[in-house]
C-alpha positions in Angstrom: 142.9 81.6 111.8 139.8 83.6 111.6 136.5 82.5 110.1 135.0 83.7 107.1 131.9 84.5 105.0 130.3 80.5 104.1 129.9 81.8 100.8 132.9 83.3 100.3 132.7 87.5 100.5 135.6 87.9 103.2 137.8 86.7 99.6 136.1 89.9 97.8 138.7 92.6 96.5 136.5 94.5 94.2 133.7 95.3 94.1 133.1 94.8 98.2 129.7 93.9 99.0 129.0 91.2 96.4 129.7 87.3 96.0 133.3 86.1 94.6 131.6 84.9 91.7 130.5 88.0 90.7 133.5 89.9 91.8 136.1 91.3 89.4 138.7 90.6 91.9 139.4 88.1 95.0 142.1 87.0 97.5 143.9 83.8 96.3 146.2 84.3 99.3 146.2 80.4 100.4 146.0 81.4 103.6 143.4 79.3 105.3 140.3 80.8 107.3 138.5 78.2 109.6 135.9 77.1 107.5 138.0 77.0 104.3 139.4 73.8 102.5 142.8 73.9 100.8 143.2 71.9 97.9 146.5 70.8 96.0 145.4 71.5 92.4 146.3 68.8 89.4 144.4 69.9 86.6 141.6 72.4 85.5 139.2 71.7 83.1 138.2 75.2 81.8 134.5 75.3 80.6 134.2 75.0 76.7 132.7 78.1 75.7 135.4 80.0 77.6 138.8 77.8 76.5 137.1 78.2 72.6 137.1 82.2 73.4 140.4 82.1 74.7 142.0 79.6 71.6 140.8 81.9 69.3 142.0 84.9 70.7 145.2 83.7 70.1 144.8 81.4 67.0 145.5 78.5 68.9 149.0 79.1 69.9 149.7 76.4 73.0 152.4 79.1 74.8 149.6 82.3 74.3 147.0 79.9 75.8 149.3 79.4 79.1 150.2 83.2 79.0 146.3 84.0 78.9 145.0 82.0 81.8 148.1 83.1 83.6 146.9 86.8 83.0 143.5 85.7 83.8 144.6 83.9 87.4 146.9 86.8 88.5 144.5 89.8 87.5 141.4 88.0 88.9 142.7 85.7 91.9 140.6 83.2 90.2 139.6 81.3 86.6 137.5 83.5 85.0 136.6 84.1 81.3 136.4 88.1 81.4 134.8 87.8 78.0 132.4 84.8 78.9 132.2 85.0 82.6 132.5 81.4 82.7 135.2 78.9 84.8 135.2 76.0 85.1 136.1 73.2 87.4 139.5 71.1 89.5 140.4 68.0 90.3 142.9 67.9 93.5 144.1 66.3 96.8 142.8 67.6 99.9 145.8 69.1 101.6 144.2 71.2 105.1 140.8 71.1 106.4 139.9 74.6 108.5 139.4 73.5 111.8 135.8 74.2 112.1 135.1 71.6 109.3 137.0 69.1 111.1 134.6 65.8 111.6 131.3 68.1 110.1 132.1 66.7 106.6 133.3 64.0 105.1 136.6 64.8 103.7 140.1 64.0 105.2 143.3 65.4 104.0 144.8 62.9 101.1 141.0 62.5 99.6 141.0 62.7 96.0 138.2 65.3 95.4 136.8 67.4 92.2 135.2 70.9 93.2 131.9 71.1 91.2 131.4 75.0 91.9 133.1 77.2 89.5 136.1 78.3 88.8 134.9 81.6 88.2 134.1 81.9 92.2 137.4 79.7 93.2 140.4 81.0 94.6 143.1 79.8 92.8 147.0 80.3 92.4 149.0 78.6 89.8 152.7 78.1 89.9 153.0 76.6 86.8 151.0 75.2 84.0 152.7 71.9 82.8 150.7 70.8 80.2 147.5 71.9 78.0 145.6 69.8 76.1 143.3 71.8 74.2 141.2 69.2 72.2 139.7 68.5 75.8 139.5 72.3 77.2 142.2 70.7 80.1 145.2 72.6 82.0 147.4 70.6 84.2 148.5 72.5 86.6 151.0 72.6 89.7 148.8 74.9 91.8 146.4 75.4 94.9 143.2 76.6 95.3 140.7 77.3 98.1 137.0 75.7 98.6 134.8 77.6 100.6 132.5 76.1 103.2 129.3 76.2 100.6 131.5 74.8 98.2 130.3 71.4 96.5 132.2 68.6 95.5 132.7 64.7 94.7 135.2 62.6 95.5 136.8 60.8 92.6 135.3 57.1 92.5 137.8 54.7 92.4 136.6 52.5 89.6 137.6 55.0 87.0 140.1 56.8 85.9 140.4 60.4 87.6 140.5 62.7 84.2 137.5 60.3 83.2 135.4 61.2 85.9 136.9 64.6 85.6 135.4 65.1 81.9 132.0 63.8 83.3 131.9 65.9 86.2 132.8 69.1 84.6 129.1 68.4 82.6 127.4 66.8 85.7 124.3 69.6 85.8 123.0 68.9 82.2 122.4 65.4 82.1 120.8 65.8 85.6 118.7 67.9 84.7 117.6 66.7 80.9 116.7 63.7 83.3 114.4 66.0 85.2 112.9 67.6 82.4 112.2 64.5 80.2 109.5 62.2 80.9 107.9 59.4 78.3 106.2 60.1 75.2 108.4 63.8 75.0 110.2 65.1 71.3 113.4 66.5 72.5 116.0 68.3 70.7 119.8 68.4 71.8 121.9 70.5 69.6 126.3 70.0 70.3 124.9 66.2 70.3 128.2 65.1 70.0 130.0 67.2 72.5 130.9 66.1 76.3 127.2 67.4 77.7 125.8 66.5 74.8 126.4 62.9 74.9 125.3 62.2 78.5 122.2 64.3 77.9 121.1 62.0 74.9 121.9 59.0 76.9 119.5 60.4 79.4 116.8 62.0 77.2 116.5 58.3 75.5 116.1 56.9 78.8 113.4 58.9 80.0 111.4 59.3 76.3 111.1 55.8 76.0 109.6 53.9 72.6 107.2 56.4 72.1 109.4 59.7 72.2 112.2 61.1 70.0 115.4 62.1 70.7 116.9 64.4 67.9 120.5 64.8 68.1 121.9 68.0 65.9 125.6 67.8 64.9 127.6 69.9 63.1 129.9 67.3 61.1 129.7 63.4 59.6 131.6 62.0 61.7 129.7 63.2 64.7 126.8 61.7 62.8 128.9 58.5 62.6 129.8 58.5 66.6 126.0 58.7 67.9 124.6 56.3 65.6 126.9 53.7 66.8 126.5 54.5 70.0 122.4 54.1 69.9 122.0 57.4 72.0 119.4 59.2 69.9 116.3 58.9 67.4 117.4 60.5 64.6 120.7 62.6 64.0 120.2 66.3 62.1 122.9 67.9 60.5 122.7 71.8 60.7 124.6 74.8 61.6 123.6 75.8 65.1 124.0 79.5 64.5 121.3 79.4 61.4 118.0 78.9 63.0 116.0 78.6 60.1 118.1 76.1 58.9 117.7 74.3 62.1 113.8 74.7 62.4 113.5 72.8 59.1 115.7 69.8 59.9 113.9 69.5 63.2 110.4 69.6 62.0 112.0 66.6 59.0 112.8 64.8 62.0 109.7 65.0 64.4 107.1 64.5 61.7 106.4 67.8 60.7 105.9 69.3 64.8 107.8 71.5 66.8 109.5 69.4 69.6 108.6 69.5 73.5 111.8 70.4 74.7 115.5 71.9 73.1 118.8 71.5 75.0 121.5 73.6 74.5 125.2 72.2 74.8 127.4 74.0 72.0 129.9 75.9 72.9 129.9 79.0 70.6 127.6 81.9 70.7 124.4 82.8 68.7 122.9 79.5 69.0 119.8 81.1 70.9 117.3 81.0 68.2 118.1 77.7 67.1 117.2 76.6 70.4 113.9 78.2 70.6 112.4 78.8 67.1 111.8 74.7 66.9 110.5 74.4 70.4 106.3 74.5 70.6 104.7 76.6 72.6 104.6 76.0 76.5 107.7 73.5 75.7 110.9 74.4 77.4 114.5 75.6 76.5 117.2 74.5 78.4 120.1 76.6 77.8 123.7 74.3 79.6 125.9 76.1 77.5 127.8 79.7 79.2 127.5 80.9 75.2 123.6 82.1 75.9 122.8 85.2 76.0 119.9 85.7 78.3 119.3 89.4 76.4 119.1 87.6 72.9 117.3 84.5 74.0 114.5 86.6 75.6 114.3 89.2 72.8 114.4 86.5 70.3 111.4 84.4 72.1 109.7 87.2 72.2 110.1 88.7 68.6 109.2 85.4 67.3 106.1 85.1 69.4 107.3 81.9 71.2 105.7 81.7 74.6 108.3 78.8 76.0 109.2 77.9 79.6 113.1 79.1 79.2 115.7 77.3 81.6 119.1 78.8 82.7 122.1 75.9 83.0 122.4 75.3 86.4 125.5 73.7 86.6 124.4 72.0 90.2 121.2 70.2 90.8 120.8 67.4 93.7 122.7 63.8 92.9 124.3 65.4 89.8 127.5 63.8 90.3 126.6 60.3 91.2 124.1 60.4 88.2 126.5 61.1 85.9 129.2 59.1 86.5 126.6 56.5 86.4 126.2 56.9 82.9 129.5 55.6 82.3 129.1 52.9 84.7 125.9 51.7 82.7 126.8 52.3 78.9 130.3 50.7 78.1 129.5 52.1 74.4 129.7 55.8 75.6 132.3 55.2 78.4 134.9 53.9 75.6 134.0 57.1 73.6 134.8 58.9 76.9 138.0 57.2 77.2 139.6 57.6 73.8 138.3 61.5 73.8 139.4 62.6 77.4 142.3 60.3 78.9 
């Protein structure tokens, strides 16, 4: 076995000279280099704004879904959205360790593990997909994959279940960093409220506001209205069309007293949400955009044509103690962990 690249470029097909997740092509021959981890893949969860691109492309049909990520996997030599550019992430057994990673980390083969670097950079080969579910953007799969030596991950805690902790993870960077950006006193703004991200990151935005902030929760239907209110998660719930900025400027300013909000997080899944996001955002607030929907092009255009001067954040979908925050959110709420159970298990 030879060693390769820690980040991954000795997997680069084409173009040579750049990182696999930037790369139209990679090996996913699952043939191991030294300081490679093999993985035996149970089940993908493909990130939202891409599995919504790829349902609609084919009008929902379960068998064109499979046949679509297939095509995807075999072109690419990984899980990547050629219209989104997003991935995803994997939940697997540790099956071979590259012998110069032997006793440097703290993996052994048999550990329950998911991979919380993208899909879109992961060597993966699938056999055969036995099941998707696609109210919860997951593929179970019978399938390997490859994690390279930079490659992050968590294992699976053992007091919940592992597609549980798998629907957490695959969100682990935006309630992380909502906790990061929000401090006490702050107005903050959360549009996809009700969504996977969007939950955790009101739990954490009402933690860190306090009594004297206000978390505004925009939703697109009642019943998402209903599911937050009983869960206590949020100020004040807003019901608005995300892609309509104007519309959402006005609900917002209802809901804050009449004043643009400190910070806007961005968890929907579907595209031209940018404006939304910024035009109710004050100036020198910020704009955290989790969702893979943004456009960078329109949301810097659009700040600028509407004269916002705002501190604009790109979802990082890794930011230090992610994943044990994050599933402690389930750990503390038993409200939002039930909600988590009866939507992902």
């Amino acid at each position: 076995m030879k060693k390769g690249c820690k980040y991954g470029t000795h997997r680069v097909i084409e173009p040579v000279g750049i990182l696999p997740q930037g790369a139209k092509r990679i090996s996913n021959d699952m043939g191991l280099y030294t300081n490679e981890i093999l993985i035996d893949v149970k089940a993908l969860n493909i990130d939202s704004a891409s599995f919504t691109q790829i349902k609609q492309s084919v009008g929902g049909d379960i068998e064109k879904i499979k046949e679509k990520i297939l095509e995807i996997v075999g072109e690419r030599g990984k899980m990547q959205n050629p219209v989104t550019g997003s991935g995803g992430m994997l939940i697997g057994t540790v099956e071979k360790i590259g012998q110069d990673l032997e006793g440097c980390i703290d993996l052994r083969v048999g550990d329950k593990i998911a991979t919380l670097v993208s899909l879109s950079l992961t060597p993966l080969k699938i056999d055969e997909i036995t099941d998707v579910k696609a109210d919860i953007d997951r593929v179970e799969i019978k399938g390997k994959a490859i994690l390279f030596e930079s490659g992050i991950y968590a294992k699976l805690p053992e007091d919940m279940e592992e597609t549980l902790a798998l629907a957490a993870l695959d969100v682990a960077g935006a309630p992380a960093q909502t906790a990061k950006l929000c401090k006490a006193g702050d107005s903050v703004l959360i549009l996809g409220a009700a969504g996977k991200s969007g939950m955790m990151c009101c739990y954490e935005a009402m933690k860190k506001v306090g009594v004297s902030g206000n978390v505004i929760a925009l939703v697109r239907g009642q019943k998402d209205i209903e599911v937050l209110q009983r869960l206590g998660i949020c100020h004040r719930v807003v019901l608005a069309d995300a892609r309509n900025p104007v519309e959402v400027l006005n609900r917002v300013l209802e809901a804050n007293d009449g004043k643009e909000v400190d910070i806007a997080i961005n968890c929907v899944n579907v595209t031209d949400t940018e404006m939304s996001t910024i035009l109710p955002v004050r100036n020198d607030g910020t704009v955290y955009f989790f969702s893979m929907a943004t456009s960078f092009t329109k949301a810097a255009l659009g700040a600028e044509g509407v004269g916002k001067d705002v501190n604009m954040i790109i979802g990082n979908g890794y930011t230090r103690g992610h994943a044990e925050l994050t599933l402690q959110v389930l750990r503390e709420s038993s409200e939002l962990r039930s909600v988590y159970e009866e939507l992902y298990l």
